[in-house]
C-alpha positions as CSV (number, residue, x, y, z in Angstrom):
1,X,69.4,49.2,38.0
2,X,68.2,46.2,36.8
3,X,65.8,43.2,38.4
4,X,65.0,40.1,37.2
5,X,61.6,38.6,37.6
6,X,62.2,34.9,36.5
7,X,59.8,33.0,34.4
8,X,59.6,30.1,37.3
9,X,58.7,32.6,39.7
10,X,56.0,33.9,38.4
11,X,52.1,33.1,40.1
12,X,50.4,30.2,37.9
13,X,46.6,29.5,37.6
14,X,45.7,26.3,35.9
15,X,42.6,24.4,34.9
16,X,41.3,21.8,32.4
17,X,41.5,24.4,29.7
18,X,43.7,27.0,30.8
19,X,47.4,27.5,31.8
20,X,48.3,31.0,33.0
21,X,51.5,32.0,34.2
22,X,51.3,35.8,36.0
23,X,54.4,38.0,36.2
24,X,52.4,40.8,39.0
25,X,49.6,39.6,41.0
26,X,46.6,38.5,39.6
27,X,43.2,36.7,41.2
28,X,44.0,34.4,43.4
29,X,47.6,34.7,43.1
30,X,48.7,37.4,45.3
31,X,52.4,38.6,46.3
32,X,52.7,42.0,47.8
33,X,56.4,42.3,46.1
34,X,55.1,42.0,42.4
35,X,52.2,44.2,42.3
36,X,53.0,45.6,38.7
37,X,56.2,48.2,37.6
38,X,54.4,51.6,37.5
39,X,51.6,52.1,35.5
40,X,52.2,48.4,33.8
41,X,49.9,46.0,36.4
42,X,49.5,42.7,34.3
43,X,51.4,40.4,31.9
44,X,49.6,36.9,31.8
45,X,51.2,34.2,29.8
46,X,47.4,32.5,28.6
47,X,47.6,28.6,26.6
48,X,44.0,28.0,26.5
49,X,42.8,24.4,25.2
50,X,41.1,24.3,21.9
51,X,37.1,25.9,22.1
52,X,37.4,27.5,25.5
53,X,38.1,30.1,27.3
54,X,37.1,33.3,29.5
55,X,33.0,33.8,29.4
56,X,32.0,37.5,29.3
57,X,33.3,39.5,32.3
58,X,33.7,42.9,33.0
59,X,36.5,45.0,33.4
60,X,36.4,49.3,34.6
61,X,39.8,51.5,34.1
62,X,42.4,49.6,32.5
63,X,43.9,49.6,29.2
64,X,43.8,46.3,28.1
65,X,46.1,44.6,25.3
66,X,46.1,41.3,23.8
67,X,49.3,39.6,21.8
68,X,48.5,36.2,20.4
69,X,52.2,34.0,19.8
70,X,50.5,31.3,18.7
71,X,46.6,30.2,17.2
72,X,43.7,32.3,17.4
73,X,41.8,34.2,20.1
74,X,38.4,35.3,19.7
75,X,37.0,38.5,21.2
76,X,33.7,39.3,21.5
77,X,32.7,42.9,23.7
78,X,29.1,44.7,24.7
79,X,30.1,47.8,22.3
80,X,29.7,45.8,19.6
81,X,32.8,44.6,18.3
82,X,33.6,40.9,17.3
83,X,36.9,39.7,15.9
84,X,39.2,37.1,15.8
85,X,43.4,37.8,16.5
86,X,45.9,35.9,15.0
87,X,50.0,36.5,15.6
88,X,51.5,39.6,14.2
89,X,48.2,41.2,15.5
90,X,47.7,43.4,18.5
91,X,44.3,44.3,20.0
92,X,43.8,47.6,22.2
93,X,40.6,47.8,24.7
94,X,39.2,50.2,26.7
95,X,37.8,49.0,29.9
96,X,36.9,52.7,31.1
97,X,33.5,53.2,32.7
98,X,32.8,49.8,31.9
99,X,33.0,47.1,29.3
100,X,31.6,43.3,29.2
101,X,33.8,41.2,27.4
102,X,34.9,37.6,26.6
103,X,37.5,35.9,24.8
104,X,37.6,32.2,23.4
105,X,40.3,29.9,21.4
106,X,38.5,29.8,18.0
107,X,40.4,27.2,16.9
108,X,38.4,23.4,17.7
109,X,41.7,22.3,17.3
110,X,44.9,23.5,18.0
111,X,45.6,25.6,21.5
112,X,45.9,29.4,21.8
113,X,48.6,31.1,23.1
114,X,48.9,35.0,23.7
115,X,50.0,37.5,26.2
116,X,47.5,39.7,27.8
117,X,48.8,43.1,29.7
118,X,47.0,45.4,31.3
119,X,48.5,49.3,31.6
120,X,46.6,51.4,34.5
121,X,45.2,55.1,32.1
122,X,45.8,58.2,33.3
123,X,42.2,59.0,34.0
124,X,39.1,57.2,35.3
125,X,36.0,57.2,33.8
126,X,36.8,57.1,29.8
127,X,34.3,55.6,27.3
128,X,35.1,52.5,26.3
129,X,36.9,52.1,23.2
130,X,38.8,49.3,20.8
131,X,41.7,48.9,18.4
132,X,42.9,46.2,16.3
133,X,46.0,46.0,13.8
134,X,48.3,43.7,12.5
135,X,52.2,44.3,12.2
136,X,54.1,42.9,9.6
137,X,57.0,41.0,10.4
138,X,59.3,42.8,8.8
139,X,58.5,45.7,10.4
140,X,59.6,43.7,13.9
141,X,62.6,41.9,12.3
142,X,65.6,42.9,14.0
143,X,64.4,46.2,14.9
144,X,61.8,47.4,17.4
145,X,58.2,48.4,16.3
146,X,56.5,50.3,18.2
147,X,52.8,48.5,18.2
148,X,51.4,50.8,21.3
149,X,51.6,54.7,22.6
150,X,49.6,57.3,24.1
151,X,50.0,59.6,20.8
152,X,49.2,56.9,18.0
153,X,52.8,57.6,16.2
154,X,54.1,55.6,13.7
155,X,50.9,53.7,13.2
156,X,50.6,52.0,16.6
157,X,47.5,51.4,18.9
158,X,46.3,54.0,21.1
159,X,46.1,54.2,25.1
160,X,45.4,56.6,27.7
161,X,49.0,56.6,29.4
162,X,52.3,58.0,29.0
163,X,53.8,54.4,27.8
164,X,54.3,52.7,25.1
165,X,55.0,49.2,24.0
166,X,57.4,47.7,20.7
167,X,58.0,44.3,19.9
168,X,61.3,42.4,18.1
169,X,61.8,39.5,16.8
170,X,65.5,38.9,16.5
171,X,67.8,36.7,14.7
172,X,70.5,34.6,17.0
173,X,73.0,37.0,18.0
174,X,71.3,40.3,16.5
175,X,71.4,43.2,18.9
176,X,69.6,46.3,20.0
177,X,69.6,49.4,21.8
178,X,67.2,51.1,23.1
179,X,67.6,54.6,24.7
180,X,66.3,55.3,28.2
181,X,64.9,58.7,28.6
182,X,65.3,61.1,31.9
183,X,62.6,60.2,34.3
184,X,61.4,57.1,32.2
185,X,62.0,53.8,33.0
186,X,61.8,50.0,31.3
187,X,60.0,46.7,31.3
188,X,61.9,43.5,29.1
189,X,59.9,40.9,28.1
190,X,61.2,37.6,26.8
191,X,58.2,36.7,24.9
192,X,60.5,33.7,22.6
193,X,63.5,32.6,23.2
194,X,66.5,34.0,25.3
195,X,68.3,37.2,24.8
196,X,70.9,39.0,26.9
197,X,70.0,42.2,28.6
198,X,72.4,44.8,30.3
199,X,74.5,41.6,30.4
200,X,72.2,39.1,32.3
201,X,70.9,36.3,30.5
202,X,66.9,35.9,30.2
203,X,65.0,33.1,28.7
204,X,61.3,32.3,27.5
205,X,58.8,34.5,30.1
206,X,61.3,35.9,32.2
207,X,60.9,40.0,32.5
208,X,63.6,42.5,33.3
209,X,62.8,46.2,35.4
210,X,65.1,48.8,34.0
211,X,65.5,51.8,35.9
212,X,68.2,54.7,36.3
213,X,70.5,53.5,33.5
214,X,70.8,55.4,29.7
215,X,69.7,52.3,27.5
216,X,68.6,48.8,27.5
217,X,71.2,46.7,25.4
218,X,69.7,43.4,24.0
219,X,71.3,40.5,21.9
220,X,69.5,37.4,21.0
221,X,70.8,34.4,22.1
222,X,70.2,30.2,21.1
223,X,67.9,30.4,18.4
224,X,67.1,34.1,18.9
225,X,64.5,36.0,20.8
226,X,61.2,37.3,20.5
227,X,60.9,40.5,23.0
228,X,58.5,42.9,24.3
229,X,59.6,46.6,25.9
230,X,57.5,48.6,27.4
231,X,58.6,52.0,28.2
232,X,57.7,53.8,31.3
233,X,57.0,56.8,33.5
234,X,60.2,56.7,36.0
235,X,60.1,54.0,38.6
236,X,61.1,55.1,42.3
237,X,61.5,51.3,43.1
238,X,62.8,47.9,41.1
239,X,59.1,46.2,41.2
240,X,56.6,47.9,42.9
């Protein structure tokens, strides 16, 4: 079974310096169908103007990821850590018992764009925590990378849930498979791009729930494709 959840569909916040798109529900934007696909609750599309962005806030029990496409994001946190992320590089936080963060365009110049998901842990209550690597592009040419797990393998970024996220970036009409596990299910992101998936066409931001089928089959299409999977505890329902 697959569902599409079309880029234009998505919820959308925008203000002087930020455009956000929102695949599940998010702040203000609420929609009782798209509440997140398992334990995957958030994938905000973020263009923030040049020298702004999100003062500190907090955040409690989430595993938080960043992906910058484009610029550079700042991140500053209250356990100390202070960085800046530029493409190819994927940042790993910790919310647990509670972390104070904000993140800022560092450029004065050019706009920031990046993808920030959220995966719900497995427990409540962890300390805090941060990761930050970057991934070559060759590792993600044509082939999936695995950037994110819940054992560390390969390299990747660390969270607290059985899930893990890889990331392509595909030449036009370069293809893919990836095998779906028993019990496990599958989130497509279309991160550049358009690609074809199980045979239905997605362009730039639209996602793709996978559930109860053997493997997720993507070709790049136009120019080709930057994509995002994120694989996932079994799903009883499309979007849930």
């Amino acid at each position: 079974m697959i569902s599409i959840r079309r880029s234009g569909d998505r919820g959308r916040a925008r203000f002087s310096w930020l455009d956000s798109h929102h695949t599940f529900s998010f702040g203000h934007y609420h929609d009782p169908q798209h509440m997140g696909f398992g334990p995957l609750r958030v994938i905000n599309e973020d263009r923030v103007k040049p020298a702004a962005g999100f003062a500190t806030h907090g955040h409690r029990d989430m595993e938080i990821i960043s992906y910058v496409l484009d610029g550079a994001l700042e991140h500053r946190d209250s356990i100390g850590n202070g960085s800046i992320i530029r493409p190819g590089e994927v940042q790993r936080m910790t919310a647990g018992s509670g972390i104070q963060h904000s993140e800022f365009n560092h450029s004065p110049d050019d706009e920031v764009h990046f993808l920030q998901i959220w995966i719900q842990p497995a427990q409540a209550g962890l300390d805090p925590g941060y990761e930050q690597k970057a991934f070559d592009d060759e590792e993600k040419h044509n082939r999936l990378r695995i950037v994110v797990s819940a054992d560390g393998r390969d390299g990747s970024l660390t969270i607290h849930q059985d899930a893990s996220l890889s990331i392509a970036s595909l030449d036009p009409s370069a293809a893919l498979r990836y095998p779906v596990q028993k019990d496990r299910a599958a989130w497509v992101q279309i991160a550049r791009g358009a690609a074809i998936v199980n045979d239905l066409a997605l362009e730039q931001g639209d996602g793709a729930a996978v559930s109860e089928v053997d493997e997720v089959a993507i070709t790049a299409t136009g120019n080709g494709a930057e994509i995002l999977l994120f694989d996932l505890p079994s799903i009883s329902a499309p979007v849930s």
